[in-house]
N, C-alpha and C positions, 0 to 999 in steps of 0.2 A: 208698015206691015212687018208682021216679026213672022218667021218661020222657027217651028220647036218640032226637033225627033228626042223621043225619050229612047231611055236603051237600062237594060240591066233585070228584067224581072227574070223570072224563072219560076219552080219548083223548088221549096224549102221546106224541113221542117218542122213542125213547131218548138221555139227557141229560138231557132236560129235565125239570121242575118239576112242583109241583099243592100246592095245601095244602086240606086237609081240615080240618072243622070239624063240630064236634058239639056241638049244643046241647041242655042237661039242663035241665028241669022238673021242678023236684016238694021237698021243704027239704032241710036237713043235705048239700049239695052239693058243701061246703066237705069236710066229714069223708072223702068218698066218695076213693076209688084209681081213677082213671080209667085207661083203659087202650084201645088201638088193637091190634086180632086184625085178621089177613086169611084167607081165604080162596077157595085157588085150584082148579078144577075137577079132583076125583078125588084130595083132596088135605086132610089134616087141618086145622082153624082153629088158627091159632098164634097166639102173642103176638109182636106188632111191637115194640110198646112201651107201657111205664107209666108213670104220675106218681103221688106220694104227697106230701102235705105236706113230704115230707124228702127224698125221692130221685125219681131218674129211672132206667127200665132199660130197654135195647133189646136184643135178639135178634141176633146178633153180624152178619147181613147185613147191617143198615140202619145199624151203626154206622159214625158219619160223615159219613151222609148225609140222616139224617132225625130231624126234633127237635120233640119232643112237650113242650106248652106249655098252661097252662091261665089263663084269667083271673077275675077273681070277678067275672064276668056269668052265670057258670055256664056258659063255651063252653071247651071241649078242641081244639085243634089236632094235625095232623100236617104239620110242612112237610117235602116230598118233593123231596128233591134228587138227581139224576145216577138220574133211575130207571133200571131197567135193565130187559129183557122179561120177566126173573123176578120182576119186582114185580107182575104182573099178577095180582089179583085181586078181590075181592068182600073189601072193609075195612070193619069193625064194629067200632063204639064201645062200651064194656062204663064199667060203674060197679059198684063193689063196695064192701061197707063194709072195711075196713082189718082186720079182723078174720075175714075169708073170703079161701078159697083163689083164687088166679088159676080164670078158668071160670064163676064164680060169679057172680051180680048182673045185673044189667039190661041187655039189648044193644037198639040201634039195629035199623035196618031194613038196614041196609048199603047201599055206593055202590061201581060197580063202577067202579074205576081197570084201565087197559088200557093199555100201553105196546108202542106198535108205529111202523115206520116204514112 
């Protein structure tokens, strides 16, 4: 079982920046697919983006402008560039084993990112 707290959202905005960061506890860290879901009110959890030992995937908004980065401290990143008022929502850290569907695995507590002027 893997434990994730996300940290980093806030009030920005629009243009600007934020980088999110999720820190995992628990072993086999390394194996896991990590992955950045948001969700925004009234409004399904989607995948922002992923990481796998081999690839990287983003969901065709954020491409561009946002780059999802993991390091062997067991901390996942999202750096948020040029957000926009549609980026606003409630973003969840997910860990999955490589062998499970996107959905699946362990999520964070979420941190709410809000983009407004």
């Amino acid at each position: 079982q893997v434990q994730l707290v996300e940290s980093g959202g806030g009030l920005v905005q629009p243009g600007g920046s934020l980088r999110l960061s999720c820190a995992a506890s628990g072993n086999s860290f390394s194996m896991f697919v990590m992955g950045w879901y948001r969700q925004a009110p009234g409004q399904q959890r989607e995948l922002v983006a992923e990481i796998s030992s081999s690839s990287t995937t983003y969901t065709d908004s954020v491409k561009g402008r946002f780059t999802i980065s993991r390091d062997n401290a067991k901390n996942t990143y999202l750096q948020m560039n040029g957000l926009k008022p549609e980026d606003t929502a409630v973003y969840y850290c997910n860990a999955r084993p490589p062998w499970t569907t996107r959905g699946f695995g362990s999520w964070g507590q979420g941190t709410q990112v809000t983009v407004s002027s």
